[in-house]
N, C-alpha and C positions, 0 to 999 in steps of 0.2 A: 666851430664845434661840430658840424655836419660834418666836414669834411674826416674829422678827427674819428666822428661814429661809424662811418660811411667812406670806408679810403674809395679810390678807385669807383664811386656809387655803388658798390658793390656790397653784401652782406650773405654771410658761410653760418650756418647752423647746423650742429651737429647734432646729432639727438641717436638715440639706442628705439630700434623695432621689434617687437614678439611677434608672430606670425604667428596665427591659430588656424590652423587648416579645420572644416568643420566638414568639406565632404571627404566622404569614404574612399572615393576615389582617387589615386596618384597616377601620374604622369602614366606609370607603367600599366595603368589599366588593373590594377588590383585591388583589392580590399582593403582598408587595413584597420578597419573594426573588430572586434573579435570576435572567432568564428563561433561555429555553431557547436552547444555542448553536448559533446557523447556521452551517454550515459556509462556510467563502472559496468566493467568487467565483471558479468554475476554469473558465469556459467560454472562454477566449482562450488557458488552457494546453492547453485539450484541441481547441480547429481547430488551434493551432499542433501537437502532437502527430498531425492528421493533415498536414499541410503537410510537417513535418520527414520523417516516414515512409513520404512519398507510401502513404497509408491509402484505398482506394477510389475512388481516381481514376478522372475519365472524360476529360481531357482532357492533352494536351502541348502545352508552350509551349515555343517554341524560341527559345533568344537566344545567338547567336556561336557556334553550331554546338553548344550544349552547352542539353539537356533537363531539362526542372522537366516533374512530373506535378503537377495541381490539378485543385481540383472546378471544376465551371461556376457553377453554384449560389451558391457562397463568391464569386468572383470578379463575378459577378451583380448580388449584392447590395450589394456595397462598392462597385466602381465602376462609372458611368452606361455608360464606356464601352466597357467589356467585354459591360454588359448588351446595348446596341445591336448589339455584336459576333457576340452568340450571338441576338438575337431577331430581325433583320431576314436578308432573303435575302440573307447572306453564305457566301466561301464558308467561314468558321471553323463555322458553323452545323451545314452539312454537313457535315463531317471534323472528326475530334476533333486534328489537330495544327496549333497556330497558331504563324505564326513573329513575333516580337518581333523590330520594327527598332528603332533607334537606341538601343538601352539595353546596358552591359555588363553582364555576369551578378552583380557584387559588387552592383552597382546595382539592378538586378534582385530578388535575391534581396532585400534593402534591405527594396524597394515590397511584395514580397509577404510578409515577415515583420510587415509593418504590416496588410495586407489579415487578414490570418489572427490577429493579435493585438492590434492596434492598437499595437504599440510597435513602436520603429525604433530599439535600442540604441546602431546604428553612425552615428549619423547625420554624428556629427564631422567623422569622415575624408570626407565624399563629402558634404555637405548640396547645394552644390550643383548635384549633379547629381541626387544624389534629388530637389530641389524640380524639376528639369527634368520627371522622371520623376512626378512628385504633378500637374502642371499638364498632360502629357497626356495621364493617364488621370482624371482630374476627383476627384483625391483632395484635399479642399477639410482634412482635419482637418493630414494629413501633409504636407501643401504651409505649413503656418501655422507648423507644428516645425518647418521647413525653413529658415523666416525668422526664426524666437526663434535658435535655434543660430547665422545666417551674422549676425545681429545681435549677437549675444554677443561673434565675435569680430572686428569689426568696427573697423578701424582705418585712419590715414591711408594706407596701402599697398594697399590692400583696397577703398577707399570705391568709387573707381568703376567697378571689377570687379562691385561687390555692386548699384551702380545700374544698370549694365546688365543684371544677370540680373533686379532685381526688375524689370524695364519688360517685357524680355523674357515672362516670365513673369505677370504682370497678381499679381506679390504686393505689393501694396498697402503693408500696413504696413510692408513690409520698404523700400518706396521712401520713405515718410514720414519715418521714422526715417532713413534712408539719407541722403537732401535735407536734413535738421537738423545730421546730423553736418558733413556738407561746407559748411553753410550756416556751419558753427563752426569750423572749420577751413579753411578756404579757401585761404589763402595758402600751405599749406603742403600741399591736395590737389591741385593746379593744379600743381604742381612731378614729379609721379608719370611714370610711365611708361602708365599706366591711365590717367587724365585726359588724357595727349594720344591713345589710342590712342582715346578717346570721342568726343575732338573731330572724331575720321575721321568714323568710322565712326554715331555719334551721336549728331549735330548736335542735334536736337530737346531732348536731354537737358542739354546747356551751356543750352538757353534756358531750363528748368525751375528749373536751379539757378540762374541769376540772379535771376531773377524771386523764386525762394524768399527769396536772398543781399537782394535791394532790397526783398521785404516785412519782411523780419527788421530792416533797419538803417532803413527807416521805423517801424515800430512803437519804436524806441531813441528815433528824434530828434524821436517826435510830430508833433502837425498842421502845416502851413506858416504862417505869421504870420498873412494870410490870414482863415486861416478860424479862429482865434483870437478875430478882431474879431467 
């Protein structure tokens, strides 16, 4: 029976190992517990914290007879045009209160919660007149949010409203996209109240979208016979 349990006097067990390594250290000399935690990125809560609290100001911007305190600095730095504002012989230069034309203060307020934080939460209700507001003071990131949002809601009712502001405004993709949808819809944006108001006042832009309309329905019906041979 021994023999039978035991060939060879020899005995093989196989069995399964987990290895738990408990120091931190590997072969390579490195760590591999988890590192040390960085605290969040708070620096856009804390200019917005001075913006909200008008916090050390040296300058008032005036828009519709109602006052915003901000730094020059902040304003400097985000936009080209502010900075030309404050660094060439103007007279905002000298005097610390600048008056703000064409913009209302919800709008207003808008641009500078972007300035100060880089977000623009309200964009929805107003985009496009914040984009009005992004293109002239050369705010190239919040002028682009401008055109995601007015592209979003983008619809046959809408279309040629959204091409005149993108042309107006030099926002690019928002006229791209803008000239594809009408280019798809046609028959049924040319019916609007906006399309004929375009056709007044916007002549250059009916020649855009044709031209878009008869590259589109070339590229469908391929080369002419022609040039086939």
């Amino acid at each position: 029976q021994r023999s039978w349990l035991f060939p060879d006097n020899e005995l093989t067990v196989f069995c399964e190992v987990d290895l738990v390594v408990q120091d931190s250290v590997i072969n390579s000399g490195k760590s591999t517990v988890p590192g040390i935690q960085v605290p969040r990125y708070t620096l856009e809560d804390e200019l917005g914290q001075l913006w909200e609290n008008s916090l050390f100001t040296d300058c008032c911007l005036v828009v519709a007879g109602q006052e915003f305190q901000a730094h020059k600095a902040i304003l400097a730095a985000r936009s080209p045009v502010f900075r030309a504002m404050f660094e060439h012989d103007m007279e905002e230069k000298r005097i610390k209160r600048v008056e703000i034309q064409d913009l209302e203060p919800p709008v207003f307020k808008a641009m500078m919660d972007f300035i100060y934080t880089g977000k623009a939460p309200d964009l929805h209700s107003m985009a496009d007149a914040v984009l009005a507001a992004a293109d002239k003071y050369d705010l190239e990131r919040l002028k682009v949010m401008c055109e995601d949002v007015l592209y979003m809601d983008l619809c046959v009712e809408n279309a040629a409203h959204n091409l005149i502001l993108a042309h107006r405004h030099s926002a690019g993709q928002l006229k791209t996209k803008t000239l594809d949808f009408i280019t798809a819809r046609a028959s049924d944006v040319s019916e609007t109240s906006s399309w004929k108001t375009m056709l007044v006042l916007h002549p250059q832009l009916l020649a855009e979208a044709c031209s878009s309309l008869a590259s589109t329905h070339s590229s469908l019906l391929g080369p002419p016979p022609k040039c086939l041979k």
